[in-house]
C-alpha positions in Angstrom: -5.4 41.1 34.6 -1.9 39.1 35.5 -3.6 37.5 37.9 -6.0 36.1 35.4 -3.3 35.1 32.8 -1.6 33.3 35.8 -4.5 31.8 36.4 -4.8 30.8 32.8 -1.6 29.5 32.5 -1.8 27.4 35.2 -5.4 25.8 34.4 -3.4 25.3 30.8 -0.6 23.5 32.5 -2.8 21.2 34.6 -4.9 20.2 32.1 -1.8 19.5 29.8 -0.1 17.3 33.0 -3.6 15.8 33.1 -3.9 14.5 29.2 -0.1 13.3 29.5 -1.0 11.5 32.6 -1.0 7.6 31.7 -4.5 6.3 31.8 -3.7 4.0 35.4 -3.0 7.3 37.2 -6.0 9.2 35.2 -8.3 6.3 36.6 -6.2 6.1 40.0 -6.5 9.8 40.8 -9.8 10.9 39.1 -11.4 7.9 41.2 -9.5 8.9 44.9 -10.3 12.6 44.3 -13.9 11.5 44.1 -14.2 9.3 47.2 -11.8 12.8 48.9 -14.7 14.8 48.1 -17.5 12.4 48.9 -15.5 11.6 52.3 -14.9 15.7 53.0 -18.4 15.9 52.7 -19.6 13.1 54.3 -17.4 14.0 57.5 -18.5 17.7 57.3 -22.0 16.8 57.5 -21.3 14.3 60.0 -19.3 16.2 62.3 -22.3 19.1 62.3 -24.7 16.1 63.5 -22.1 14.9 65.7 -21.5 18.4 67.9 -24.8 19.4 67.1 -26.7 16.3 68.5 -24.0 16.3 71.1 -24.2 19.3 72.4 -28.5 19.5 72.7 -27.9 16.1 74.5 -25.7 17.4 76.7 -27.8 20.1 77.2 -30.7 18.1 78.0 -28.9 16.4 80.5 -28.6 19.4 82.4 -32.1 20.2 81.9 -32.8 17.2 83.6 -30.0 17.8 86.6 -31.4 21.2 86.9 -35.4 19.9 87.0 -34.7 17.0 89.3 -33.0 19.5 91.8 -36.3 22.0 91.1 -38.2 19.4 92.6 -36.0 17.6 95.3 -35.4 21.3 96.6 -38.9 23.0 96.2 -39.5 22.2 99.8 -36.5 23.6 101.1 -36.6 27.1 99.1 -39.7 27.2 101.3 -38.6 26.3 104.5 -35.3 28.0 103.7 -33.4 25.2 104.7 -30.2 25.8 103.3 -27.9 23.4 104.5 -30.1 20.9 102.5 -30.0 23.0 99.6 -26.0 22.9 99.9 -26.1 19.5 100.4 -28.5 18.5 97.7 -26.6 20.8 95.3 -23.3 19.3 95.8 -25.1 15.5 95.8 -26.2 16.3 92.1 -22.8 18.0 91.6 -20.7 15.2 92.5 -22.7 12.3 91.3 -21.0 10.1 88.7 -19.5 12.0 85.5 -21.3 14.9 86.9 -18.3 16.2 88.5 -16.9 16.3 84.9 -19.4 18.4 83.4 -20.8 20.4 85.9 -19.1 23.7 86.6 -21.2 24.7 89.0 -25.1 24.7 90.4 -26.9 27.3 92.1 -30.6 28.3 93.4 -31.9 31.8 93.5 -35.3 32.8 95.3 -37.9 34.8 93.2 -36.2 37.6 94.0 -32.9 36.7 92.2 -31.3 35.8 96.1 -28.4 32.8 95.7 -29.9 30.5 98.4 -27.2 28.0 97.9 -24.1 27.3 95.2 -21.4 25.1 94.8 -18.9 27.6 94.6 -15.9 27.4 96.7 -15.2 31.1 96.1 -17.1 33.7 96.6 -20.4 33.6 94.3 -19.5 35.5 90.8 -22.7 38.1 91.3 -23.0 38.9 88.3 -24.8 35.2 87.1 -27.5 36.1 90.0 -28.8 38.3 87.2 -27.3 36.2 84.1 -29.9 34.1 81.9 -33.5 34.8 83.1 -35.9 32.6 81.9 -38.6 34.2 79.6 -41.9 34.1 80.4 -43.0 31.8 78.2 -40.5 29.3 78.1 -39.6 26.9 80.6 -36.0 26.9 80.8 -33.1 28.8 79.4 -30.1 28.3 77.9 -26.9 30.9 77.3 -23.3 30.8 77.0 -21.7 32.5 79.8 -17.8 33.3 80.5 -16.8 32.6 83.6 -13.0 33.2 84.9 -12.4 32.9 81.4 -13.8 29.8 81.1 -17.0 29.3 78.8 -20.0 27.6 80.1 -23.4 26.6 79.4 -25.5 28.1 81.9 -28.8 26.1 82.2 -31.7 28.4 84.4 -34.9 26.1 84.9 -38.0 27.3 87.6 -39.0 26.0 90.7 -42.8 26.1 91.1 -44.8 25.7 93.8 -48.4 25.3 92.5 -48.8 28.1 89.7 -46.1 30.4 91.3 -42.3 30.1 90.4 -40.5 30.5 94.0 -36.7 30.5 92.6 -34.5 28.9 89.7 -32.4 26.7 89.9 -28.9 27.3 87.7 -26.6 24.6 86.5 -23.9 25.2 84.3 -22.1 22.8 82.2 -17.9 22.9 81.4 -17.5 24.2 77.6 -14.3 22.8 78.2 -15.3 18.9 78.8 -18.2 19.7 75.8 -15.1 20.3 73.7 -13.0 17.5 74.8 -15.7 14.8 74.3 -16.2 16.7 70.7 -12.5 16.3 69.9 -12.5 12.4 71.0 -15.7 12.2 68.8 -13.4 14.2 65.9 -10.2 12.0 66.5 -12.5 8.6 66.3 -14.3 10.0 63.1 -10.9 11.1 61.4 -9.5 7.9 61.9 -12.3 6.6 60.6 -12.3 8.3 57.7 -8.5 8.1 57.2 -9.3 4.4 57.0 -11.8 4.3 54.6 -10.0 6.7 52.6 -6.7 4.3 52.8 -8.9 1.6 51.8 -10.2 3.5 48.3 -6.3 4.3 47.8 -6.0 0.4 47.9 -9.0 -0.9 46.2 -8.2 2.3 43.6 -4.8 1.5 43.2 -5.4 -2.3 42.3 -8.5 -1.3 40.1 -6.9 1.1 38.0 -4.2 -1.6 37.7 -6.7 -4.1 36.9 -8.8 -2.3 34.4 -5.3 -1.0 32.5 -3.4 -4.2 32.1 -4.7 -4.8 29.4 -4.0 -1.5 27.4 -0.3 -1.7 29.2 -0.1 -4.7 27.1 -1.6 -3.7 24.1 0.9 -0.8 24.0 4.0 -3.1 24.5 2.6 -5.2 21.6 1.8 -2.3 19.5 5.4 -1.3 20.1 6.9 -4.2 19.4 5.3 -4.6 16.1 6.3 -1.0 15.1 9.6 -2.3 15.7 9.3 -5.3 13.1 9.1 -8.0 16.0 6.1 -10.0 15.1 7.2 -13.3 17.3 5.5 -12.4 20.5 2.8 -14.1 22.5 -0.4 -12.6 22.0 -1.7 -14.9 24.3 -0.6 -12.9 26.9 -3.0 -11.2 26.8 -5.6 -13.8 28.3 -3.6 -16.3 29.7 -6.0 -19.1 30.2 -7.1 -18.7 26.6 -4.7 -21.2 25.4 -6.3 -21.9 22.2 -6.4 -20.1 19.1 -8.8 -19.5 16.5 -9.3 -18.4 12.6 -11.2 -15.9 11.2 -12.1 -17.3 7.8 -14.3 -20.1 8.6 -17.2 -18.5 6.6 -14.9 -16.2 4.4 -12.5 -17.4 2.4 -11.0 -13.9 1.7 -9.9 -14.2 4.9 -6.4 -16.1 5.9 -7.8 -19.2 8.0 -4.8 -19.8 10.1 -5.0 -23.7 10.4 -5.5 -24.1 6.9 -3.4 -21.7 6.1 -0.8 -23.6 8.3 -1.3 -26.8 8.0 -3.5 -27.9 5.6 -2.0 -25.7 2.7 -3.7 -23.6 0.0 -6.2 -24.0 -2.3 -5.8 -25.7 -5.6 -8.4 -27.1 -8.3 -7.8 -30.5 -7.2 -7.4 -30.3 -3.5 -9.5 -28.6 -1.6 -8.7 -28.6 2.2 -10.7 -29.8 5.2 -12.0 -28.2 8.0 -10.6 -29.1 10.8 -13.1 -29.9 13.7 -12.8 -26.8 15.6 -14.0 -24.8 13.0 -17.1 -25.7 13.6 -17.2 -24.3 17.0 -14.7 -21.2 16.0 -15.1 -19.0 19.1 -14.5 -16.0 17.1 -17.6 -16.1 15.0 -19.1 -16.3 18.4 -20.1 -13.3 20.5 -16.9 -11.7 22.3 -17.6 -11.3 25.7 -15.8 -9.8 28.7 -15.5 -6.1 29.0 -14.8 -3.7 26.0 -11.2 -4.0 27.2 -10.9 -7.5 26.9 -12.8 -7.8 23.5 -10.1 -5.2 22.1 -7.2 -7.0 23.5 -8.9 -10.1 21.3 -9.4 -8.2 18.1 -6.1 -7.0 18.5 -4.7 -10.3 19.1 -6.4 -11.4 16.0 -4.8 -8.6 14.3 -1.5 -9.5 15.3 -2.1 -13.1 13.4 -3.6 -11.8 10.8 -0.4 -9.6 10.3 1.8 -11.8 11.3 0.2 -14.1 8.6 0.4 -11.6 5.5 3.8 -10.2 6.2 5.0 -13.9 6.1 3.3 -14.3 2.7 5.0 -11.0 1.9 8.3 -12.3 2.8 7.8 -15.3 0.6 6.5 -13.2 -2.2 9.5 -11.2 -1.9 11.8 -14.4 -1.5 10.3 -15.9 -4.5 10.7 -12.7 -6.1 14.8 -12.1 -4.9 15.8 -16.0 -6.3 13.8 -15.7 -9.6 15.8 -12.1 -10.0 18.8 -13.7 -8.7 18.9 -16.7 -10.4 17.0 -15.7 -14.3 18.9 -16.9 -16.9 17.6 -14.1 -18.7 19.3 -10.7 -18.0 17.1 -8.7 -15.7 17.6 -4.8 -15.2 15.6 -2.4 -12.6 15.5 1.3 -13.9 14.9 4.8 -12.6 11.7 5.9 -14.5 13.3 9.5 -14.3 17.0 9.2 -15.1 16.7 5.3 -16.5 19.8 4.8 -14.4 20.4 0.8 -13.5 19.2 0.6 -9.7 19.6 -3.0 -9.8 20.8 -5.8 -12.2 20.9 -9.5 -12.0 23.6 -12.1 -12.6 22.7 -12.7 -15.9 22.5 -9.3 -16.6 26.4 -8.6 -15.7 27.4 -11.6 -17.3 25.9 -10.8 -20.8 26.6 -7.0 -20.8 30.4 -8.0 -19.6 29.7 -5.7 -16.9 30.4 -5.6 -13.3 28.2 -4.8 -10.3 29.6 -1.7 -9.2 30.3 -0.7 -12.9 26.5 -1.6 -13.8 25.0 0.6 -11.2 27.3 3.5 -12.5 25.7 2.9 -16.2 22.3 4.4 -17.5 20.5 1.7 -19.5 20.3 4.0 -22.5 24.2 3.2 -22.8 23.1 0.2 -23.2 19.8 0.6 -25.6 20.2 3.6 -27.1 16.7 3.6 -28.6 15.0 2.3 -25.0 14.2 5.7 -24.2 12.2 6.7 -27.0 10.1 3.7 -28.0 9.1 3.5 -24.5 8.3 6.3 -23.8 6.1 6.8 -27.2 4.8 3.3 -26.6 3.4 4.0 -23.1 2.0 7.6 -24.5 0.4 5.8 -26.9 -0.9 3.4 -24.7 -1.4 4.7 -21.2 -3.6 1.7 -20.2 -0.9 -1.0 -21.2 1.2 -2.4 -18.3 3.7 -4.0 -20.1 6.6 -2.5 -23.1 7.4 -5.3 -25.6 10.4 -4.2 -28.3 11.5 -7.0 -30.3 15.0 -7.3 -32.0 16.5 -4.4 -30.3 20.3 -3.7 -30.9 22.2 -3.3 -27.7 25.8 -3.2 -26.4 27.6 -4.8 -24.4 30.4 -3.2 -22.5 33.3 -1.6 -25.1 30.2 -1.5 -27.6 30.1 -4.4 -29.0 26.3 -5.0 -30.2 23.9 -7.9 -29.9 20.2 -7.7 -30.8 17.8 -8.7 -28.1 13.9 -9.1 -27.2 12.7 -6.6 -24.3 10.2 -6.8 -22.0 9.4 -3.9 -19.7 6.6 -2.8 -17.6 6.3 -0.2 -14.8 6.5 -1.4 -11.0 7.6 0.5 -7.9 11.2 0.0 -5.8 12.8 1.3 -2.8 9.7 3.6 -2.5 9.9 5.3 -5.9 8.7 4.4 -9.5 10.6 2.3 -11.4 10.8 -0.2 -14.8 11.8 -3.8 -14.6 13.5 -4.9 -17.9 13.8 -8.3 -19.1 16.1 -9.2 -22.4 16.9 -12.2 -23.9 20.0 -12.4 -26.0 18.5 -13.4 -29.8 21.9 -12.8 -31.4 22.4 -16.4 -32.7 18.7 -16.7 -33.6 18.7 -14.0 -36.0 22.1 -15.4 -36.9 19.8 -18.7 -38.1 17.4 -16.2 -39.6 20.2 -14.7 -41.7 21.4 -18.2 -42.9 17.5 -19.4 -43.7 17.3 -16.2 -45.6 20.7 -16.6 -47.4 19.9 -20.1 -48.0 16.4 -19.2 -49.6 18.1 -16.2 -51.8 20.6 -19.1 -52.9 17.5 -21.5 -53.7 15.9 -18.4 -55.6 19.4 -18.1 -57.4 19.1 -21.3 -58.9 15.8 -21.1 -60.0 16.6 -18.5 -62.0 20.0 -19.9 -62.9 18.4 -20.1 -66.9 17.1 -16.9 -67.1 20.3 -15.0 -65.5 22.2 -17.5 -67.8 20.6 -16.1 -70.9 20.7 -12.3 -69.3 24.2 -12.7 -69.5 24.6 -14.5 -72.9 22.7 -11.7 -74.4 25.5 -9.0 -74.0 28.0 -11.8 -74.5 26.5 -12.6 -77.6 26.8 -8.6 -78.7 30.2 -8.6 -77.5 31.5 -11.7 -79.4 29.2 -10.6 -82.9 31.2 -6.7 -82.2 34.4 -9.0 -82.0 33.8 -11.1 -84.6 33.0 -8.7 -86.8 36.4 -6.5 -86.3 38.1 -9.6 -86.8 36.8 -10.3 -90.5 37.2 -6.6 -90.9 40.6 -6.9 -90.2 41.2 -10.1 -92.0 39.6 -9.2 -95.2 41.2 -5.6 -94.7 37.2 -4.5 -95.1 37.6 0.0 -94.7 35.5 1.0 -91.5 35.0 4.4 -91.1 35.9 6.2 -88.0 32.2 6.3 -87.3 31.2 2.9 -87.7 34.2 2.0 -85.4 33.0 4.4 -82.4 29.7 2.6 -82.9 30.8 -0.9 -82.7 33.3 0.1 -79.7 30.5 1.9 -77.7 28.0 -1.0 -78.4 30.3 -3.3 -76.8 31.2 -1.2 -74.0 27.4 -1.1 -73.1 27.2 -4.7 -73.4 29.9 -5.0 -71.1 28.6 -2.4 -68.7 25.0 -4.6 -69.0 26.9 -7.8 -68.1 29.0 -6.3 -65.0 25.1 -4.7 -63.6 23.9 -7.8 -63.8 26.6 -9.8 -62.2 27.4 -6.7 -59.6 23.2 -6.8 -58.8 23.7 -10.8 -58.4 26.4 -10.4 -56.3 24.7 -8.0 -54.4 21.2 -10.1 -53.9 23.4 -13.1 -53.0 25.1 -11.3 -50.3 24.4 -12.0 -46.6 22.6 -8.9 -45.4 22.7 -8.0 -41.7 19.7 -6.8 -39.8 19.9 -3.3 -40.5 17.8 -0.4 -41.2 18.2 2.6 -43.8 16.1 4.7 -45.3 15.8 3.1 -49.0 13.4 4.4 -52.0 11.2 1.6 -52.1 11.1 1.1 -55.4 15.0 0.4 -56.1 14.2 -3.3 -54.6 11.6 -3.8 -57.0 13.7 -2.3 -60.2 16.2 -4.7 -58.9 14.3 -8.0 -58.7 13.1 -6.8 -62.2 16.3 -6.6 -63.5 17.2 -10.3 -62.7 13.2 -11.9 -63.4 11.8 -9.7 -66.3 13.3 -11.7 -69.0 12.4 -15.2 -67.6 8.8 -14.0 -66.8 8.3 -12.4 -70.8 9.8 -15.8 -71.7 7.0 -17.4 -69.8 4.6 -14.8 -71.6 3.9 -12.9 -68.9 3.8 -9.6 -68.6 5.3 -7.4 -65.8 3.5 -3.8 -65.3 5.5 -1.3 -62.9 3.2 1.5 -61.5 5.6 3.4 -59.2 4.9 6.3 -57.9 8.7 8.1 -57.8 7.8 10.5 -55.1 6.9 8.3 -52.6 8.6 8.8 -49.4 11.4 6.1 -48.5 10.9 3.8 -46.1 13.0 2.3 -43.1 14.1 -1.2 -44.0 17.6 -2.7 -46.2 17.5 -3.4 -50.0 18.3 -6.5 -49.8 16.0 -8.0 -47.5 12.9 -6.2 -49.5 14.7 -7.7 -52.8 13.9 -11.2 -50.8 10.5 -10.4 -50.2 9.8 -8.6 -53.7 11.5 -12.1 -55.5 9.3 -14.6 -53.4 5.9 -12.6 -54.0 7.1 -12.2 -57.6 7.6 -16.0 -58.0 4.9 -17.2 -56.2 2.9 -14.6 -58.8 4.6 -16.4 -61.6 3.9 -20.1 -59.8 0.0 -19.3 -59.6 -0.5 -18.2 -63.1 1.6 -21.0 -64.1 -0.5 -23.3 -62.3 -3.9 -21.4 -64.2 -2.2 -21.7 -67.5 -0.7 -25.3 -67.9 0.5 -24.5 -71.3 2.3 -21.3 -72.9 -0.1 -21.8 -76.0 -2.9 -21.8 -73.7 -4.9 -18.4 -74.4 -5.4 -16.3 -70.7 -4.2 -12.8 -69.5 -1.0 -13.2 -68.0 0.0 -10.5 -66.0 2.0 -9.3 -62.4 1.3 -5.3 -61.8 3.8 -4.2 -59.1 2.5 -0.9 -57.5 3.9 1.5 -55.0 1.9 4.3 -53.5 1.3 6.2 -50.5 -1.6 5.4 -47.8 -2.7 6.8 -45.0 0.9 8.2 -44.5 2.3 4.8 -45.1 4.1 3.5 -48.0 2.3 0.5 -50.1 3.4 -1.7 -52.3 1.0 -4.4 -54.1 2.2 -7.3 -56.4 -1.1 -8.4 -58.2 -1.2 -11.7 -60.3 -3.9 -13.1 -62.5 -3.0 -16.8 -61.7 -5.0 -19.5 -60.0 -5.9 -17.4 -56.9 -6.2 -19.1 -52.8 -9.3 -20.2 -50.9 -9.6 -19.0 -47.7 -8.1 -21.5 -45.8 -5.3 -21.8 -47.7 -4.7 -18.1 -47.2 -4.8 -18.0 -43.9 -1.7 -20.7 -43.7 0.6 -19.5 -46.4 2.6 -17.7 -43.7 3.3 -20.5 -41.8 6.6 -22.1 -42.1 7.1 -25.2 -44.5 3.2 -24.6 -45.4 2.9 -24.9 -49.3 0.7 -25.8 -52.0 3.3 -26.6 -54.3 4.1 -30.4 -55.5 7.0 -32.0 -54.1 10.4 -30.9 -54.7 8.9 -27.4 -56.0 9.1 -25.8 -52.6 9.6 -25.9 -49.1 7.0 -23.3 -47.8 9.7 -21.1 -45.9 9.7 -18.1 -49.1 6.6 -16.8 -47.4 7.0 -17.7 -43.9 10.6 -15.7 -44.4 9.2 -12.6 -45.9 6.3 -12.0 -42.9 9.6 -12.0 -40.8 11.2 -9.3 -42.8 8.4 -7.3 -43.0 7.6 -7.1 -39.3 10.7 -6.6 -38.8 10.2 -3.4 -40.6 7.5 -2.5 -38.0 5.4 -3.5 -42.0 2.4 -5.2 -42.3 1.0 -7.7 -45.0 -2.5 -8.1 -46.5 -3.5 -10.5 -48.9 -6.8 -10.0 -51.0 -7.2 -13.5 -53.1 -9.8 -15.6 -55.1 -10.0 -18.5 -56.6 -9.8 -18.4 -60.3 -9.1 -14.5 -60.3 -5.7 -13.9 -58.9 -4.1 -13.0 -55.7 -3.1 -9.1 -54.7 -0.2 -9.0 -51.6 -0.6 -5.3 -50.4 2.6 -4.2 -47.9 2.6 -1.3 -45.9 5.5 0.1 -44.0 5.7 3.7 -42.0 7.8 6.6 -43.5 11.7 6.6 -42.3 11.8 9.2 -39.7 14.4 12.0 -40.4 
């Protein structure tokens, strides 16, 4: 059992040596271990031929000394001669390379006698009775040891007629058999030793040859793991010195002349081919060996590469000056923490901030309310790519506030998910806004200089009769009862009281208001426009209806923008049923109907006129600025234009519902004030 998990664990280990082998020695090796065992075999097989073919030949030849002394010496068995038989014995003995091989030659009679031998010692007796011949055959061949020595003893018969009359023995040195075999094995080693020195050669440069390539391949693949992208990929084949695109019939593709030289595409240039396109080898068939046509693809690969990472670069370079050099701050944020990963120039110069103090700083110190509008915009909105949030108030460093548009969307940086936020500093802009709005209010003001005029002359009035009236009391010493005193002193007082609203609500509307947001009953703005136009409208004859529903939620805006937007819908009411009703004795229903109520969980508020009413078209401009219908000097088409700015600002909406010769009905709609 050990010796089987040895076993295995050396199999294990050779096969691992094997796969971590480089492919030139895998080739190198697998293709000499072949031609090892091919050669092993071949000079087995040959060297059993060899001996074998050897050896019978060798034995022949002593078949054939043997039989020529059979017949040279038939006569003399007869006769007995043996001097001749000596003589003829050591004749074939001693003739040429004979002396070599032959051992020794004898002749026995039919009787097994030795008539005559070669032996210069005493004849060995016991080969008088080695290797008979059979009957049927007509020589004989054993393997005899003699002194120690082996030897092929060949017997062959001496006939005279039909009747054998002795043998005739010749035996042949095992030892000279052997040494011609080991010349034959020391030419056929060498031989072989060449051969096999030649395959280590031819195997050595082949496996070279065949894995040049891939050694190339690999130091290229290598060097563009490591970034390094400037290298020669004509190295690979060096006498393919010219280079070609693989975009000539796809212009997905990056064509690397035009790419290079002939720039990019535009709608009014359109780049020409260059001549070699036409004959652009690599729409042609590859050829060469699999090897090759991968070390072309892959040198395509490397330009292609090449190509797109130096569009990737300018991308990113086009990208790193635009962030570097926006006048408009530019933030990148941790979608987790919302932690500034990055911030521009601009950025630190208008949040007063610096670099290393900026990348301390979550953005939400910054926005306070980032966080939750984006994150409800983008769950309300999953499929939007870009966060728009206009008029946001942020601070700068030591919280001082500025309002600002913001632009956001969702990208990806250093590997990790991430929001790039744009602002742009609207301060001063909504500073303008402020002023256009002031200025309108002031316009508005003096419209209604009259009416406020005579609001105020109508307590003054009270208060001067009260006066008056306790003066000639006085003077003609006229008794007032304690009563009638209280009366006249409380009467005043609440003529005073109704002068110092009036004047504390005009001084109020004809404040600057900021852009600021409370939660406000919706219908104090409308009392309070009310309070300032009622008596100029019933002086005009027409009639103001208030439907307001007093448990409507509040809303999220400031009471003196709405006032704004409640006096220019209001007078524009008034304008158009002015402009139905030319006269004041002319008959017609004169009315405005203010209502609030709640829709849809959103807060309304309509202001319906029966004046002269809007076409289409003329509805669909009266929102754009210093658009007006009104004659000259009457108007200079901002009222409108200002109050769509208010109410979006608001996050409100506004719908008009108009016809000619019917009236006009502005419906507003704002969300409920969260808590």
């Amino acid at each position: 059992m050990q010796n089987t998990r040895g076993l295995g664990a050396t199999s294990r280990s050779m096969m691992s040596s094997l796969r971590e082998a480089s492919l030139k020695n895998k080739i190198f090796f697998s293709t000499l271990a072949m031609v090892l065992v091919i050669s092993a075999t071949i000079a087995l097989l040959a060297r059993w031929i060899l001996i074998s073919s050897l050896v019978n030949e060798l034995t022949g030849r002593g078949i054939a000394i043997a039989q020529s002394i059979a017949d040279q010496g038939r006569g003399y068995v007869l006769t007995r001669d043996h001097p001749n038989l000596v003589s003829l014995l050591f004749d074939n003995a001693q003739l040429g390379e004979r002396r070599m091989l032959v051992e020794y030659i004898f002749i026995l009679d039919d009787e097994r006698n030795v008539l005559s031998h070669t032996f210069i010692r005493p004849f060995p007796e016991p080969l008088s009775s080695a290797n008979p011949i059979p009957a049927d055959k007509q020589y004989s061949v054993a393997r005899l040891i003699i002194d120690d020595a082996s030897v092929y003893d060949i017997a062959v018969p001496i006939w005279e007629g039909i009747y054998p009359i002795g043998t005739v023995h010749v035996g042949l040195k095992q030892k000279h058999i052997d040494q011609l075999i080991g010349k034959l094995r020391i030419t056929f080693l060498g031989f072989i030793s060449a051969i096999i020195i030649i395959i280590f050669l031819v195997s050595h440069k082949l496996s070279k040859y065949v894995t040049r390539s891939l050694t190339q391949l690999t130091k290229l693949a290598d060097d563009i793991t490591r970034g390094n992208l400037d290298l020669k990929p004509m190295a690979l084949e060096e006498s393919d010195k010219e280079e070609h695109c693989p975009a000539y019939y796809n212009m997905d593709l990056p064509c690397w002349y035009v790419d290079k030289t002939l720039g990019r595409f535009s709608p009014d240039y359109t780049p020409e081919k260059p001549a070699y396109c036409t004959d652009c080898v690599v729409k042609k068939k590859k050829s060469g060996d699999e090897v090759e046509q991968l070390a072309d693809s892959f040198k395509h690969m490397v330009r292609s590469i090449k190509l797109y990472r130096n569009r990737v670069r300018e991308s990113e370079e086009k990208y790193r000056s635009l962030f570097r050099s926006g006048p408009a701050p530019i933030f990148v944020l941790s979608t987790r923490t919302f932690r500034i990963l990055d911030a521009n120039p601009s950025a630190l110069a208008t949040y007063d901030y610096s670099k290393e103090e900026m990348l301390k700083t979550s953005f939400l110190e910054l926005a306070p309310e980032f966080k939750n509008r984006f994150t409800a915009f983008f769950r309300d909105n999953p499929e939007s790519e870009s966060f728009i949030y206009p008029k946001a108030m942020h601070f700068k460093k030591g919280e001082s506030p500025f309002y600002v548009n913001v632009v956001a969307c969702k990208t990806r940086y250093l590997e990790r998910d991430a929001i790039i936020v744009s602002t742009s500093d609207i301060t001063e802009m909504l500073e303008k806004d402020a002023q256009l709005i002031q200025a309108s209010k002031m316009t508005s003001l003096g419209q209604l200089s009259a009416g406020i005029a005579h609001e105020l002359n109508q307590p003054l009035n009270m208060i001067k009769m009260g006066s008056e009236f306790l003066d000639m009391a006085v003077n003609e010493q006229m008794p007032l009862s304690n009563e009638s005193l209280r009366e006249i002193s409380n009467e005043m007082s609440t003529q005073v009281d109704r002068a110092t609203e009036i004047i504390n609500h005009l001084r109020e509307f004809g404040r600057k208001s900021d852009f600021s947001k409370e939660p406000i009953d919706i219908n104090k703005p409308v009392r309070g426009v009310m309070s300032i136009m009622a008596h100029q409208l019933s002086l005009q004859n027409i009639v103001v209806t208030l439907d307001l529903d007093e448990s409507i939620p509040p809303v999220s805006a400031h009471v003196n923008r709405l006032e704004q937007v409640l006096f220019n819908l209001v007078t524009n009411a008034r304008d158009a049923i002015q402009d139905r009703y030319k006269t004041l004795e002319e008959e017609g229903h004169r009315e405005i109907v203010i209502r609030s109520f709640l829709d849809h969980d959103r807060v309304c508020l309509s202001v319906a006129d029966t004046g002269c009413g809007m076409s289409p078209s003329v509805a669909e401009k009266i929102f754009d600025p210093f658009y007006t219908t009104k004659q000259t000097g009457m108007g200079m088409g901002l009222g409108l234009s200002i109050s769509y700015g208010i109410i979006k600002d608001y996050d409100g909406t506004i719908d008009i519902k108009s016809e000619e010769g019917e009236g006009t009905i502005f419906v507003l709609s704002f969300p409920i004030a969260q808590e």
